[in-house]
C-alpha positions, 0 to 999 in steps of 0.5 A: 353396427351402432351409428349416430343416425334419426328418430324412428320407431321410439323405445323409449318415453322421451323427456320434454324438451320444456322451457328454454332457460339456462342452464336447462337439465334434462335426465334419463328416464329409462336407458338399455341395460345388458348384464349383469356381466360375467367376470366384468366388475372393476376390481376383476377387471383391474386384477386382470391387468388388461381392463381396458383391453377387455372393456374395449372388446365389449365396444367392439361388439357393440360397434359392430352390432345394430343399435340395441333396442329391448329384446335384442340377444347378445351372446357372452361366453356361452351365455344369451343375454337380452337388452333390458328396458329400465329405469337407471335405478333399477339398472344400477340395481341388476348388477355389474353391466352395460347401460346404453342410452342416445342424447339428441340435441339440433344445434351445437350443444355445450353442457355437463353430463353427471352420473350418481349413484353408481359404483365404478362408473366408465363413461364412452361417448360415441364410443370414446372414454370419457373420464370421471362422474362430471365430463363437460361437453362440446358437441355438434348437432346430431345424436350421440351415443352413450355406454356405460359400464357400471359395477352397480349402484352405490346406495349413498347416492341417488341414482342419475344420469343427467345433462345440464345444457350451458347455452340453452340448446333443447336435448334429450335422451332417446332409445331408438331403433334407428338415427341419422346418418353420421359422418363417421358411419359413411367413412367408416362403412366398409367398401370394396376397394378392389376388383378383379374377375377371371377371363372365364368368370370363375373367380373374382377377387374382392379387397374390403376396407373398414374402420373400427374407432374403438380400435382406431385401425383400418380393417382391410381383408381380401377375399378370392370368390367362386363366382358361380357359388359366391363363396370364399376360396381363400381370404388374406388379412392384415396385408394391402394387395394391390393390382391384382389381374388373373392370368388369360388361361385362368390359371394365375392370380397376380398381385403386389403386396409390400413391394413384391409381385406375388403368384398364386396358382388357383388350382393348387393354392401354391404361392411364390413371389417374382419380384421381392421388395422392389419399389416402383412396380406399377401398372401392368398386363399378362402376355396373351399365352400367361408366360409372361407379364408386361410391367411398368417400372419406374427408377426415382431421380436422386438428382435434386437429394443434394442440390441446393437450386432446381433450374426447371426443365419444363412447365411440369417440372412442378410436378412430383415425380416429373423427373422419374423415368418410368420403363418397360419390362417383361417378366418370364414366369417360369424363370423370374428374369426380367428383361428391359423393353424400352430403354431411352430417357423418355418415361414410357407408360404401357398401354395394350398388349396385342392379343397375338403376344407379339407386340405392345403398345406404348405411350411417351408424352411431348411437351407441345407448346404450340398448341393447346392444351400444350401437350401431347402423346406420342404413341409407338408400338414395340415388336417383343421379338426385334424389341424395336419400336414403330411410332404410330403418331403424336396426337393431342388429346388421346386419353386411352388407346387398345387393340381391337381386333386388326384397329386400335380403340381410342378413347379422346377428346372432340378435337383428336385428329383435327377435330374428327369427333367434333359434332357442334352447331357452328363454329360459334361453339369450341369443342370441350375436350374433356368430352371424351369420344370413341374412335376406330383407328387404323394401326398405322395411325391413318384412316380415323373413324369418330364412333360416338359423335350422335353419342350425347353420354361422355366417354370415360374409358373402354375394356376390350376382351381378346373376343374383341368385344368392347364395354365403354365406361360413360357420364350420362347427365349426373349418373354414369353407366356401362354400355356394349359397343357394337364397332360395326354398327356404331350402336351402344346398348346400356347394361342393365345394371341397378347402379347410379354411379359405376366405381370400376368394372371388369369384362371377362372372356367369355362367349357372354361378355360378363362385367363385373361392377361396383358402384352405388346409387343416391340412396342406395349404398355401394353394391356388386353386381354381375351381368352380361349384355342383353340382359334384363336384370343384373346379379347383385352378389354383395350389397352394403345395404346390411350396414345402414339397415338402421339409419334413416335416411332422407328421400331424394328428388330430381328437380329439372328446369328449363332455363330462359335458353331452353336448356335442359338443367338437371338437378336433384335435393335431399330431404332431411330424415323427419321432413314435414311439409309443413316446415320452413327449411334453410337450404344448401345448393350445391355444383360444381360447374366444371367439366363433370357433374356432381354425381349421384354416388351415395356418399362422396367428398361432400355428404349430402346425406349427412347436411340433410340428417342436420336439418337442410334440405340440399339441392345439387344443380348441373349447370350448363358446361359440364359433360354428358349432355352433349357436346353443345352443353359441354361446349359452354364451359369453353372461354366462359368461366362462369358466364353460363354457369352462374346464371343456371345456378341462379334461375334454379335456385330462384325456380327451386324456392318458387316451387318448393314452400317447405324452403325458406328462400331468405336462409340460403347457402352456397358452397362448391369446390375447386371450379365450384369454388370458383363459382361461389366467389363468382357468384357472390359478385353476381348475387345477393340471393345467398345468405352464406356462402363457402368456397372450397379450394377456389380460384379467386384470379384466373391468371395465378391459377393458370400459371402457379397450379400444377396443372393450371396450364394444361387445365386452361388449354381446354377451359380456356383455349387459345385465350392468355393474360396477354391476348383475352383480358376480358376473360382473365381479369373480367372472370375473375372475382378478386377483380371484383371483390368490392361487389361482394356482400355475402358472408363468405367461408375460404376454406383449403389444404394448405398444400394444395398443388393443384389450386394453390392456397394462395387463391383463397388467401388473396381473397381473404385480403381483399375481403379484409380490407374491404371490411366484409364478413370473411373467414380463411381457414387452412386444413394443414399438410392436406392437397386438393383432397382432404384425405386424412379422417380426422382432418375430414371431419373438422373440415365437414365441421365447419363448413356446417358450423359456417352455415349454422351460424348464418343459415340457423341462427346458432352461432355457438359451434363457430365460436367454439371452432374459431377460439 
């Protein structure tokens, strides 16, 4: 695939940058040329009514390709072409074709590209049209791609392909065999979406997701494997296949594709639909003996469609959805009919199915405002004979429940059952709920056994296959892993898998406990791999690697503290692709500071790999607070906000720049999201240390956010519990950075989803008043109709852009990109 990526193994004589001036103009000397190419002049192309379409298809097969470089064979209608290394004249003179080049620039470049010379010229840039002989251009840092198709030279010209630089930016035009990585590849890379393996290990189902720009289409395909030979057994394209789960006797593939629950019989390959456009399918497992599926339905509320008032009915009443009413069902496979489980008002969420078939476990959850985190679950288990339904108990804290073998597994915080998973110094401390633990209980809710207290790695979720062996999901410091859980004995053996970050998993029936897991490593792109415990080394059946063979990435190093307390504080920087020891670097420092680390996945919400590509080094910090280093380094996070977390990120710093001469400590930025957006306006009543700063989706006053975000409440039940406006002003007013604005000196970005539900737009917007008013460098950008997660591709990218157009300006001294953004 051609990609926007860094310098490496030059074809191509590169043109002096010379002395800056403006305008400055720089021409190709030499570009890449295929052709001549059959049947593609412009006036056959034209003839043929679909010019576009067939220019277009060319682009595709560049898309798809590695970077050209001379030598390289492409194939055409029978014919092998090679690129060709020339001169643009000599180019324009072999004919009907396509020419290639890369311009690079290291700061915002605005400028005029030209073309003479040629006959019938069409320009794409980074493989999107650009029209006519003159284009003016406006682009952010990095490398970018030009084709160009040509009938050939036209002689009453010379022949030229030249950039005039209007704001004195050095560029260049380059062959090279590798680039940087750009934004577009790393949200454009394809990935597995979806995972399924059959309980004995003969199938796996994989879904794929894509991009292709020059289509501007989201390529989606679902394959079914034999796991043994990893071939394809069946492929489908142009659907969305979604829940897809093989039946216990390994004889059944089940999915939902537009609104209809489908079967496929794996021995014959017959397909017949169960449930046809029904909206509200949701989760749901197959009974034990395969004749049946146990599925979660939920039935909108329609009372507010006419309504002119909504009286709330809870504090969850903000939430969309609130008001449906999710129900049990069991679907016969034979016959298709369906039968109702639960029936009461209550929505119901399906949680295990007992391995005998004959019964179910359920969760309701209770609206508990005596206590925090001010709600709990209720937990029943249904008999599928009498269809009458026992309570086990109502817990707060329970995240996750499944048979195991005559017990129930739970997954929960510390201070499930009255604190029973608890394992802190003194009760100085308060447990962190969000450090999920492992429990045995008993299945009438009684006798509860903590598994996991000498544990330090977090819980996240378990698998229980019907031999009762158990998998555990966990945060381990910034990486996550899969452990074997051995009940009895209390121990966990790791798996050994070659993966950072574990996105999903699936635990088979086999004798063997094989798992099947994808994930990614920090520099290692997303992989599948298969292995079982006891294991030395896992299978690696597919690998992205094949995508970035052509982009150079930066190297990765931890750097570990020890801070003034003697705690352990994790961290780790990128280094750009062209490092040189030698050079002073401006600096991002990245954290979030809530309850999870940032983890090494290779690329995320925020593309370290690609700030790296544009001249930074980053450097991602673990402060004190967050989750998989124990439960006293959780406990931190409890009635603090901040307190410990700002002095982590500021000793780290100071001890980075200490450490590292290639870092300029007086062109430092900051940047966090969410509780690190918090952070960040924090910080800036803390410290001067930062030169820029950007708060993403942050919370500026701990009371609006506790009582207008979504989930503010239930989030403060554990970040602050048992603490109030009314009861701990310290916290509420003493934590909050609005209250100490005045303090703030740092050039500082606000930026958020305008519809953000979860920490309202309203917490940067009385930021930016009080910034205002004080007079202070402040900027408030709003990316419209986007939540907490900025989704959209192209809202993506211009909020990637300024967020580094925001640091370019203060970190680089290249204020041009943030100019262009804000006129």
């Amino acid at each position: 695939m051609i990609r926007i990526l860094c310098t490496f193994a030059l074809l191509l004589l590169v043109l002096p940058f010379g002395a800056l001036a403006a305008p400055q103009t720089v021409k190709a000397e030499q570009v890449l040329f295929l052709g001549p190419l059959p049947a593609f002049a412009s006036e056959q192309l034209q003839q043929s009514g679909k010019a576009k379409q067939q220019r277009q298809q060319v682009l595709r097969l560049l898309e798809r390709q590695p970077i050209p470089e001379a030598g390289r064979s492409v194939e055409l209608f029978g014919q092998r072409l090679q690129w060709r290394q020339l001169t643009p004249t000599e180019a324009a003179e072999a004919g009907p074709g396509v020419w290639f080049v890369q311009l690079q620039h290291d700061a915002f470049l605005k400028g005029k590209l030209e073309i003479s010379g040629l006959q019938a010229p069409q320009l794409y840039l980074n493989f999107q049209p650009k029209n006519g002989v003159s284009t003016e251009l406006a682009l952010a840092t990095g490398w970018q791609q030009l084709i160009l198709f040509t009938d050939g030279r036209d002689a009453q010209d010379d022949v030229q392909l030249q950039l005039t630089s209007q704001n004195e930016v050095q560029a260049q035009f380059r062959l090279a065999a590798q680039e940087p990585v750009n934004n577009r590849q790393l949200t454009n890379a394809e990935t597995i979406t979806q995972l399924a393996l059959s309980p004995d290990t003969n199938w796996m189902l994989l879904s794929f997701s894509g991009r292709s720009d020059v289509s501007d289409v989201q390529l989606q395909r679902t394959e079914l494997r034999d796991v043994s030979r990893n071939q394809v057994q069946h492929s489908w394209s142009g659907q969305v296949l979604s829940r897809a789960a093989f039946s216990p006797d390994n004889q059944w593939l089940s999915y939902i594709a537009n609104n209809t629950l489908w079967l496929m019989n794996l021995n014959t390959g017959e397909l017949r639909s169960l449930l046809e456009n029904q909206s509200g399918l949701g989760q749901y497992r197959w009974a034990p003996d395969s004749n049946s599926i146990l599925l979660q339905w939920t039935e909108p509320d329609t009372s507010l469609q006419q309504a002119k008032a909504k009286m709330y009915r809870a504090l969850e009443d903000r939430w969309r959805g609130y008001r449906d009413t999710s129900r049990l069902f069991q679907l016969d496979i034979a016959s298709g009919l369906v039968r109702a489980l639960t029936t009461d008002a209550n929505s119901s969420t399906l949680s295990d199915v007992r391995p005998d078939g004959k019964a179910l476990l359920y969760t309701q959850r209770v609206n508990d405002r005596t206590a925090a985190p001010h709600a709990s679950t209720a937990l029943f288990e249904l008999d599928l004979t009498s269809l009458q339904s026992r309570e086990i108990g109502t817990f707060q804290h329970l995240n996750q429940v499944q048979y195991h073998r005559n017990q129930l597994l739970v997954v929960a915080g510390p201070n499930f059952a009255a604190g029973a998973g608890v394992n802190l110094p003194s009760e100085d401390y308060i447990a962190n709920d969000y450090d999920g633990q492992l429990y045995l209980m008993d299945a009438d809710g009684g006798h509860i056994q903590p598994l996991s207290k000498d544990f330090n790695p977090a819980i996240s979720s378990v698998a229980v296959n019907a031999r009762g062996q158990v998998i555990a999901l966990v945060n381990e410091g910034d990486r996550s892993a899969l452990y074997n859980v051995d009940t009895n004995r209390q121990r966990f053996q790791k798996l050994a898998l070659s993966l950072d970050v574990i996105e999903r998993f699936e635990l088979a029936n086999d004798r063997g406990a094989t798992v099947l897991a994808v994930g990614s490593g920090v520099a290692t792109p997303q992989q599948l791999e298969l292995v079982r415990p006891g294991q030395r080394r896992a299978t690696v059946l597919h690998s992205s690697t094949a995508l970035y063979q052509h982009t150079q990435l930066g190297e990765v190093r931890d750097f570990h503290v020890e801070n003034p307390q003697g705690d352990r504080i994790e961290g780790r920087y990128y280094l750009p692709p062209d490092f040189d020891a030698g050079n002073k670097y401006p600096t991002i420092v990245y954290y979030y500071g809530g309850t999870t680390t940032v983890n090494r996945q290779f690329t995320g919400r925020y593309p370290f790999h690609h700030w790296a590509a544009n001249g930074y080094i980053v450097y991602v910090v673990q402060p004190r607070g967050t989750i998989g280093y124990g439960q006293r380094f959780s406990a931190l996070h409890v009635n603090a906000w901040g307190k410990y977390t700002a002095d982590d990120i500021i000793y780290a710093t100071e001890r980075f720049v200490a450490e590292h001469d290639f870092v300029d400590g007086k062109r430092l930025g900051n940047i966090g999201a969410s509780y690190g957006g918090f952070m960040t306006m924090y910080l800036a009543t803390q410290t001067d240390l930062f030169a820029a700063s950007i708060s993403h989706a942050g919370i500026s006053a701990l009371s609006s956010y506790w009582g207008q975000g979504w989930w503010g409440f239930l989030y403060s039940g554990i970040a602050s519990r048992d603490s109030f406006p009314w009861n701990n002003h310290e916290l509420y007013v003493g934590q909050s950075p609005l209250y100490m604005a005045d303090k703030i000196t740092t050039p500082l970005l606000l930026i958020t989803g305008d519809s953000d539900v979860n920490v309202p737009a309203g917490e940067s917007q009385q930021m930016f008043t009080a910034l205002k008013l004080l007079g202070r460098e402040v900027a408030l950008v709003e990316i419209p109709g986007e939540d907490h997660h900025i989704i959209d591709r192209e809202k993506r990218y211009v909020w990637w852009d300024h967020l580094l157009a925001w640091f370019d300006k203060h970190l680089k001294d290249q204020p041009d990109w943030w100019q262009q953004l804000s006129d």
